[in-house]
N, C-alpha and C positions, 0 to 999 in steps of 0.2 A: 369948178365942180367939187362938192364935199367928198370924203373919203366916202369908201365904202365900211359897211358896221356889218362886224360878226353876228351882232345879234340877228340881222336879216339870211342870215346859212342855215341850211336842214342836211348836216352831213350822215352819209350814211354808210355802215362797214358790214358787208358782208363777212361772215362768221372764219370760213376760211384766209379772207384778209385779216383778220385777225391776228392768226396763227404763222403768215409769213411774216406779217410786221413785229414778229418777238424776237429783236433785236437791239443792240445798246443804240440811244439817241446817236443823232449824227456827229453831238458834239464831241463823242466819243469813241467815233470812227479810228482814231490815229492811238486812242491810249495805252500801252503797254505798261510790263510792270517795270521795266528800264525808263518811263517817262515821267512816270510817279517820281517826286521828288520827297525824300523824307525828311520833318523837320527835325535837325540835328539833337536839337532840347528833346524830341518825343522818340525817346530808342523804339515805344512799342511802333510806331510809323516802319522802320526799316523789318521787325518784328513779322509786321502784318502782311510787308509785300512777303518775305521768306515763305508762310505759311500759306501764302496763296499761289506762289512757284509748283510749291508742292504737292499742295491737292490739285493742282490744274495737274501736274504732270503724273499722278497716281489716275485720276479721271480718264486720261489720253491712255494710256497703261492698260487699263480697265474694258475699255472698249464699249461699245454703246450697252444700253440696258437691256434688261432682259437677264437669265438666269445668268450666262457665264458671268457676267458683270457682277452680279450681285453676289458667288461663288470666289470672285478673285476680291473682292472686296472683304471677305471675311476671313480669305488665307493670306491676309497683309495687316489684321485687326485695321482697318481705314474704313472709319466714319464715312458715313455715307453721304452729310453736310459739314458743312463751313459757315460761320456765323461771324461778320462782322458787325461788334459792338463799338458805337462810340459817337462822338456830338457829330454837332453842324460843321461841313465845311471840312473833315479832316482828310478828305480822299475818299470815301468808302464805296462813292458809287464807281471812281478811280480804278480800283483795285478790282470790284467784282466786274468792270467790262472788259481788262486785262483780264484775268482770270477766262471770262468767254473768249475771250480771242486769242488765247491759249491752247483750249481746246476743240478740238477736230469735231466735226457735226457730227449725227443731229443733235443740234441744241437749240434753247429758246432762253428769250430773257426778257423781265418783264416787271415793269412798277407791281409791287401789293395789290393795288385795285387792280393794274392791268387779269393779273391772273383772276381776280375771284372777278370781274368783268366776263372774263373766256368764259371763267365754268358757267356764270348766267347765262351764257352763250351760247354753248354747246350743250350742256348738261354735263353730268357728273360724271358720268361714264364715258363718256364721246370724249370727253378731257383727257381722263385717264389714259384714253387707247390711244391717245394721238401722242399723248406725249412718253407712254409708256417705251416707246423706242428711242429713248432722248438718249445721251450720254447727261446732260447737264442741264439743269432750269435751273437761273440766275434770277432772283426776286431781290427786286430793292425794296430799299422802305417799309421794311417788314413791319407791320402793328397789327395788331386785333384792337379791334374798335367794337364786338358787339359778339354777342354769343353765338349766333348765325358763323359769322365769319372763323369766330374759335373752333368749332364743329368740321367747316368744311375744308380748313386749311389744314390743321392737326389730319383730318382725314387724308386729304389728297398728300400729304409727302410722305404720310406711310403708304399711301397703296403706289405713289411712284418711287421710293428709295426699295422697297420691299420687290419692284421691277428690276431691281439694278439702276435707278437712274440718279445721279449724285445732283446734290442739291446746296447750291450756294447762295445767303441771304446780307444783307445789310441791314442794319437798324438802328434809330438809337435807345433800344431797350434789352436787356436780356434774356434769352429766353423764357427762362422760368418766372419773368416777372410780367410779360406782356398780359396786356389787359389791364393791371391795374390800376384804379382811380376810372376806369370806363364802364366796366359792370362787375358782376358779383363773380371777381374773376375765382376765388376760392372754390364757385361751381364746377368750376371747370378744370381744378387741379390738375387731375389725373390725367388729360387729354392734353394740357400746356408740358406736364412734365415728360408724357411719354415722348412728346414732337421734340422737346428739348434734349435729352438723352440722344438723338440722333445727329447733332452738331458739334462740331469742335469750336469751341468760341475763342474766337481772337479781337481782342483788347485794341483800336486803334484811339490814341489821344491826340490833343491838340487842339488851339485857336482855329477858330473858323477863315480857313482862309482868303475866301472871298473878302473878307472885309479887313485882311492882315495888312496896315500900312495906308488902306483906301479913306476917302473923304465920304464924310457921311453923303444918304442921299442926298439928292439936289429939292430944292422947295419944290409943291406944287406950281406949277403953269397957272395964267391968265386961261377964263375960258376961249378967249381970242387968239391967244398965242398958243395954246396945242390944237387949235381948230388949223392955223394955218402952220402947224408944224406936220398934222397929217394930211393935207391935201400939197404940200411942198415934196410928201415924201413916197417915190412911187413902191407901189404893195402895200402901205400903210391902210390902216384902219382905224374908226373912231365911232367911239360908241358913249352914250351914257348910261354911267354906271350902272344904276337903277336897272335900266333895258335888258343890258346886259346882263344882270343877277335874276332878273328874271325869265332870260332869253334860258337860262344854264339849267332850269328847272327843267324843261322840255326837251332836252340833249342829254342822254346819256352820257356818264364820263366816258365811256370808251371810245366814245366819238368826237371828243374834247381834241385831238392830236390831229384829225382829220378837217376840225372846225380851222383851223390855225393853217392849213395846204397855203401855201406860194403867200402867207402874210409877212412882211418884211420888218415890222414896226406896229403895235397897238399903244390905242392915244384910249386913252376912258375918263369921260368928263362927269366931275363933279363926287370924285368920291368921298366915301362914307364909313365909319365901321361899320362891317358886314350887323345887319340889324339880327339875324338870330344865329342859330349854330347850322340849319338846313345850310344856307348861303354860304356861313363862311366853308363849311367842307366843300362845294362845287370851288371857290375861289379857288382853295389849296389844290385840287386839281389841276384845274386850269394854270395854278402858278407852278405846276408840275411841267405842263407839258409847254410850255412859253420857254423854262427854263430846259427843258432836254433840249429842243430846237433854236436855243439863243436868242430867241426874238424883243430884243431893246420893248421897253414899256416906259408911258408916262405919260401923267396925270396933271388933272387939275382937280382942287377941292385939299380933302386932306390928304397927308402924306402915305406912301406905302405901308412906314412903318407904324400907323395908326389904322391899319385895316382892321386888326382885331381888338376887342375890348379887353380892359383890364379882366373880366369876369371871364371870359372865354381860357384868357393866358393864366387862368389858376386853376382850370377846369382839365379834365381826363383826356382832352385834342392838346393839350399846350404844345408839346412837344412837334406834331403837326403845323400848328398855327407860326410857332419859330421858326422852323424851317423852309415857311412859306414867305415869310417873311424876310428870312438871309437871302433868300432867290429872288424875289422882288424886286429888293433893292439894289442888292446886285445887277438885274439887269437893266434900273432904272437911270446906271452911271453911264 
């Protein structure tokens, strides 16, 4: 019997499942900042766990949001965020699920799309209020991709750090520079700088360690040998890619994590570089949430690291498209 294909799922998340699933992936159930290992060449690595001790334990301190919190925040001069800067692969999602698992509830945490997903979710205001009693929102992946997004994110951590509620992010951009190369970030100066002012940026470097020491991917598969590589393997799944990239149009990303419940293994045949930029942004998603939940991947056609076009990898996503790419391959070993 053939595997069964994601493409054929209609997942669906109620608004308030939402809100209890803002927590670090499972693969990061155990991470603390005692587990983070820093590479001894990169002082800012041991740097970045320090500074993340400390706002975790100035946060706990603090106490949930709301006035007193945002009161003891200012008779300590403590930033209200925490910003890690730096590539692929150095620890950073590492550090910010340490960091949550530091401190004491209410907290939530959650990929960049995850949150501007919620606020499509809830609305603007219903986000606010729910989260407004946080001690802490953990945001990875931080980018603005679109003026839209620049608007409502600059908005939403002032009106929650302005509640008391401390705000810890990852990225590989810095604040005052995101946006650039995606739209006419210059429009939006003043709204990029004010969100920015409200972070203490910490610098983590380093090789991407995913790939420190490892063997490139492995070739594409026969289309006969990942067909019987996913009906051999129970929870697997197999799809053609095609189906697949099309199946992602009609699925919300926020439902992307929920498509993937009890999959053990995804096999996608016959792939392609993502033919425009709609597609390849659902990929990166989807190679987001494959990657929180560990789920092995692999292919037949071209290889992983041929999903995006040269033309994409010089374009305003590069940085996206890379990091979709180091997770990829990574889990296609």
């Amino acid at each position: 019997m053939s595997a069964p294909r994601l493409s054929d799922r209609t997942p669906h998340v109620e608004a308030d499942e939402m809100i209890d699933a803002m927590v670090p992936p499972p693969r990061f159930d155990r991470v603390r900042f005692d587990t983070y290992v820093p590479n001894p060449d990169e002082p800012s690595q041991a740097a970045a766990v320090r500074a993340g001790e400390k706002f975790a334990g100035a946060v706990g301190t603090a106490g949930a949001g709301g006035w007193f919190g945002s009161l003891f925040r200012r008779s300590v001069e403590h930033k209200p965020g925490l910003y890690l800067d730096g590539g692929f692969g150095v620890g950073k999602t590492h550090l910010l699920a340490s960091l949550w698992h530091a401190v004491p509830g209410p907290k939530a945490y959650g990929t960049f799309v995850e949150v501007t997903n919620l606020v499509g979710a809830l609305g603007f205001g219903e986000t606010v209020r729910r989260l407004s009693g946080h001690r802490l929102l953990a945001i990875d992946e931080f980018e603005l991709d679109d003026p839209g997004d620049t608007m409502l994110v600059t908005r939403l951590i002032k009106e929650l750090t302005t509640a008391g509620v401390s705000v810890a992010a990852t990225s590989n951009t810095l604040p005052d520079k995101l946006g650039e190369g995606r739209f006419a970030a210059a429009d939006f100066l003043r709204e990029i700088q004010s969100m920015s002012a409200r972070f203490d940026v910490v610098r983590v470097d380093g090789p991407d360690y995913r790939h420190r020491g490892l063997p490139d991917a492995p070739d594409p598969m026969s289309d006969q040998d990942l067909a019987a590589k996913a009906e051999s393997t129970p929870g697997s799944t197999l799809d053609d890619f095609d189906d697949l990239c099309a199946h992602l149009a009609h699925v919300h990303p926020s439902r992307y994590g929920r498509l993937l419940d009890g999959v053990t293994a995804v096999h996608l045949r016959g792939v392609r570089p993502a033919p425009d930029q709609a597609v390849a942004l659902r990929l990166v998603a989807l190679g987001d949430r494959l990657y929180d939940r560990d789920i092995p991947v692999a292919v037949s056609g071209a290889a992983l690291s041929g999903l995006f076009t040269d033309e994409m990898l010089r374009g305003g996503y590069r940085k996206k498209y890379l990091r979709a790419v180091s997770r990829l391959v990574a889990l296609s070993r």
